[in-house]
C-alpha positions as CSV (number, residue, x, y, z in Angstrom):
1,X,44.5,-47.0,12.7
2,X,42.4,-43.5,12.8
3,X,38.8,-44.0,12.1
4,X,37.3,-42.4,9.0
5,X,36.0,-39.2,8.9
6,X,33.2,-38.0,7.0
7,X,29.9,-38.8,6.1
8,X,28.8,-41.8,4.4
9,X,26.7,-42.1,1.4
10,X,23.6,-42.9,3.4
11,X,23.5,-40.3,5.8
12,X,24.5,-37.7,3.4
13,X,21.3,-38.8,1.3
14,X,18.8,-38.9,4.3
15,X,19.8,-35.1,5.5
16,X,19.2,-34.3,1.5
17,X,15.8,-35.6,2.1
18,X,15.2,-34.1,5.2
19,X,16.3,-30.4,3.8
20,X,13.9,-31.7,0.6
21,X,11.2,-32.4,2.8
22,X,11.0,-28.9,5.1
23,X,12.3,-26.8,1.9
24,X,8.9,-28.0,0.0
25,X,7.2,-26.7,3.6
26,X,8.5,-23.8,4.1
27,X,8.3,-21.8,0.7
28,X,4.7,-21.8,0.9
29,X,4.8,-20.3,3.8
30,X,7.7,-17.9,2.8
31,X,5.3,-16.9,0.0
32,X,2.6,-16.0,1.7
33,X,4.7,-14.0,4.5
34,X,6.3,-12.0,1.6
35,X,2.7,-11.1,-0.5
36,X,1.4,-10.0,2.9
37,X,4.4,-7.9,3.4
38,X,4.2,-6.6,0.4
39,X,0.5,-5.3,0.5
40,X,1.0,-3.8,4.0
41,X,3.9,-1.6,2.5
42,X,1.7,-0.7,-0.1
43,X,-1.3,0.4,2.5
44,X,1.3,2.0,4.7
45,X,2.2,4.1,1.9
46,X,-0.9,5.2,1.5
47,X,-1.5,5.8,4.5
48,X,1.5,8.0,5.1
49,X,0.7,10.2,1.5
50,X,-2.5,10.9,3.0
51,X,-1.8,12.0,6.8
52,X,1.4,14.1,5.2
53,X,-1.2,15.6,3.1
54,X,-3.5,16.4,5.5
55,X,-0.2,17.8,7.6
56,X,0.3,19.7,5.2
57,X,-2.9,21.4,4.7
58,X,-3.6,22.0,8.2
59,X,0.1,23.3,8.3
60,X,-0.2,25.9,5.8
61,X,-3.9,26.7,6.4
62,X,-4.6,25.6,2.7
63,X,-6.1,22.6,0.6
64,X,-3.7,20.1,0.0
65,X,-4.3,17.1,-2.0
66,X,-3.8,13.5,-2.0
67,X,-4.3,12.1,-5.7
68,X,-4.0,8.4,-6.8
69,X,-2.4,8.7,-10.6
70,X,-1.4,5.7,-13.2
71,X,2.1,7.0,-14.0
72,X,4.4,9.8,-12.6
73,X,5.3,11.1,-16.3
74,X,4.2,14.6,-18.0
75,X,1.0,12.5,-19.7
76,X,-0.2,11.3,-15.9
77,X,-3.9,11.2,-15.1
78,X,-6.1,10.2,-12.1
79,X,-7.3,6.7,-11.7
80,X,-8.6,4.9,-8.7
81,X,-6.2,2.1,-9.5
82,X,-3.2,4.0,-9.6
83,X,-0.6,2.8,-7.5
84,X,1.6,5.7,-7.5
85,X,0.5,9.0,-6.1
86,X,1.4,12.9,-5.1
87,X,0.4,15.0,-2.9
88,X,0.2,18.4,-4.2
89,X,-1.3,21.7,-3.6
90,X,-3.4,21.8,-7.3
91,X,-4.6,18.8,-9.1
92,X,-1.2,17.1,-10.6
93,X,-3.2,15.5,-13.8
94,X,-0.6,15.7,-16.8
95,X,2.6,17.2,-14.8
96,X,3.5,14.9,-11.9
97,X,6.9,14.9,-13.0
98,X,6.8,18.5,-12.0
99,X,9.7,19.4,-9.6
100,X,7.9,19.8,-6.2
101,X,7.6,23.5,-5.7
102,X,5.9,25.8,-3.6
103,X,4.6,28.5,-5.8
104,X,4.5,26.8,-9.4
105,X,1.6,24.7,-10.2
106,X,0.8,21.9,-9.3
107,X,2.5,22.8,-6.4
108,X,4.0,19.4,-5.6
109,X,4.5,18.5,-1.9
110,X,6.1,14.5,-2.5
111,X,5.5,11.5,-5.3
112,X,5.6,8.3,-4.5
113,X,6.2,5.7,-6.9
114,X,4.6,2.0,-6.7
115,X,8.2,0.5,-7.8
116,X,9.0,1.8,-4.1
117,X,7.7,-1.1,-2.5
118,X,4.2,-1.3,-3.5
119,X,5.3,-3.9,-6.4
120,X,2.5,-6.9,-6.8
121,X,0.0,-5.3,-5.4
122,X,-3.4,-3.9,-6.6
123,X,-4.9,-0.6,-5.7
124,X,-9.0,-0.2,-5.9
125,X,-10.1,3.3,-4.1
126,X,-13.7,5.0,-3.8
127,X,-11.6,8.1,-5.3
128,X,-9.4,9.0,-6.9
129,X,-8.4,12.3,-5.2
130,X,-8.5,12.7,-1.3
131,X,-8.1,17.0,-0.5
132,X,-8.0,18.0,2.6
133,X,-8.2,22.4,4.2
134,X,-6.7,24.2,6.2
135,X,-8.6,22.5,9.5
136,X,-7.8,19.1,8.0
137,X,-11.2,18.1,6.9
138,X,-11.8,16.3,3.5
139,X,-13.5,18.7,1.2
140,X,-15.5,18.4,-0.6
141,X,-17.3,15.7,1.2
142,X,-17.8,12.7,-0.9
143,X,-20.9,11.8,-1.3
144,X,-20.5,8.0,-0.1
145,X,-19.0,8.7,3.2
146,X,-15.5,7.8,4.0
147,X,-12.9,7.2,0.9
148,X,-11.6,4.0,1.0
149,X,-8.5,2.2,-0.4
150,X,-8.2,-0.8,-0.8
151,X,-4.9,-2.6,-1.1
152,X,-4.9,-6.6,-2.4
153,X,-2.3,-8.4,-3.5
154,X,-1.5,-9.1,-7.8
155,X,-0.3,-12.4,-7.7
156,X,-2.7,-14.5,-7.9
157,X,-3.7,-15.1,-4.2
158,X,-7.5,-14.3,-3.1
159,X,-7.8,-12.3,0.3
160,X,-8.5,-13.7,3.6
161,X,-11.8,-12.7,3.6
162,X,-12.3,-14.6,0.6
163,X,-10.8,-17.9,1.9
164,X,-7.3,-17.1,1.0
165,X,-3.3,-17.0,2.2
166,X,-3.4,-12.9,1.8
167,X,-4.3,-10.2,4.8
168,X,-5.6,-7.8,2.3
169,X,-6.0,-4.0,3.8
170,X,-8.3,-1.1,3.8
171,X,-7.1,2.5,4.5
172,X,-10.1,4.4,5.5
173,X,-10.6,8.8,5.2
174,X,-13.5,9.7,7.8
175,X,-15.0,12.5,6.5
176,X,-13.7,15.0,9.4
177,X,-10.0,14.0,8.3
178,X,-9.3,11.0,10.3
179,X,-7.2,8.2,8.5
180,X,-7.0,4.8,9.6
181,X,-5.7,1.7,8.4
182,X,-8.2,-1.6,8.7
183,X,-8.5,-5.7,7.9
184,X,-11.7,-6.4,6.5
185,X,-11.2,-10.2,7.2
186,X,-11.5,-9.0,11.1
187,X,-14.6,-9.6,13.0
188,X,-16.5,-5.7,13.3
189,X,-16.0,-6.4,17.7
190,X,-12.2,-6.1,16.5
191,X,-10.5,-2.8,17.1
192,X,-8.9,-3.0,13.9
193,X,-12.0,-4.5,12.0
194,X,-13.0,-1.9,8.9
């Protein structure tokens, strides 16, 4: 006689369990690896947008400008939440779904949407236009210092800094054009402290 194959009742339900038990671990964790993902696609983003526009202006010897807008329709306006932006050669308020150009205002260089991987996030910067001239400098300079954004995540979660799950970032514009992403929740002695 062949022995049986299979698995019996018992065993099947203790490897249910098991799967139960490290499924119930591991989605927290999953969760918190995917909100942190998304909010350093969101400062990378930003980050890009503004050292293309600075590119940009020192490659054409002209101010070129980084602006933060709420929407990338005809009716768009500036707003230091926005979580799309453009970079543009003239202030893009109320066309950014202008066809980039180089000669017709606003003179549109790129757009960048926030359904392009800056979904569930939250956007709070010092400003809500970032232009840079011809040497690469910010002009004019604002009158706190450095811009900042500030990139945190919309579900729910509070940042490390505050005591929760979520590495919350900070891009920062030095005054003389440099652009540097940061973690405030890093000790200053850190090299990548804000």
């Amino acid at each position: 006689m062949r022995p049986a194959r299979g698995f019996s009742l018992i065993e099947l339900l203790v490897a249910l369990i098991i799967t139960g038990v490290l499924m119930s671990v591991a989605i927290p964790v999953f969760t918190d690896w995917l909100r942190n993902t998304r909010v350093r696609t969101a400062a990378e983003s930003f980050q890009n947008g503004l050292q293309l526009a600075r590119a940009d202006a020192v490659r054409r010897n002209e101010r070129i400008g980084f602006y933060l807008v709420d929407t990338l329709a005809g009716g768009c306006a500036l707003n230091v939440a926005g979580p799309n932006w453009v970079v543009s050669g003239d202030n893009p308020a109320g066309q950014c779904n202008a066809a980039p150009s180089d000669t017709v205002a606003p003179r549109i260089v790129q757009v960048r949407s926030a359904a392009e991987g800056s979904a569930s996030t939250t956007i709070a910067a010092s400003q809500t236009a970032v232009v840079f001239n011809g040497l690469g400098r910010v002009v004019p300079v604002p009158a706190g210092g450095n811009v900042t954004v500030d990139v945190s995540s919309s579900t729910g979660a509070a940042c490390l800094v505050n005591g929760g799950p979520v590495r919350c970032l900070r891009v920062v514009v030095s005054t003389n054009g440099l652009i540097r992403m940061c973690d405030p929740a890093l000790p200053v002695t850190d090299t990548q402290a804000c």
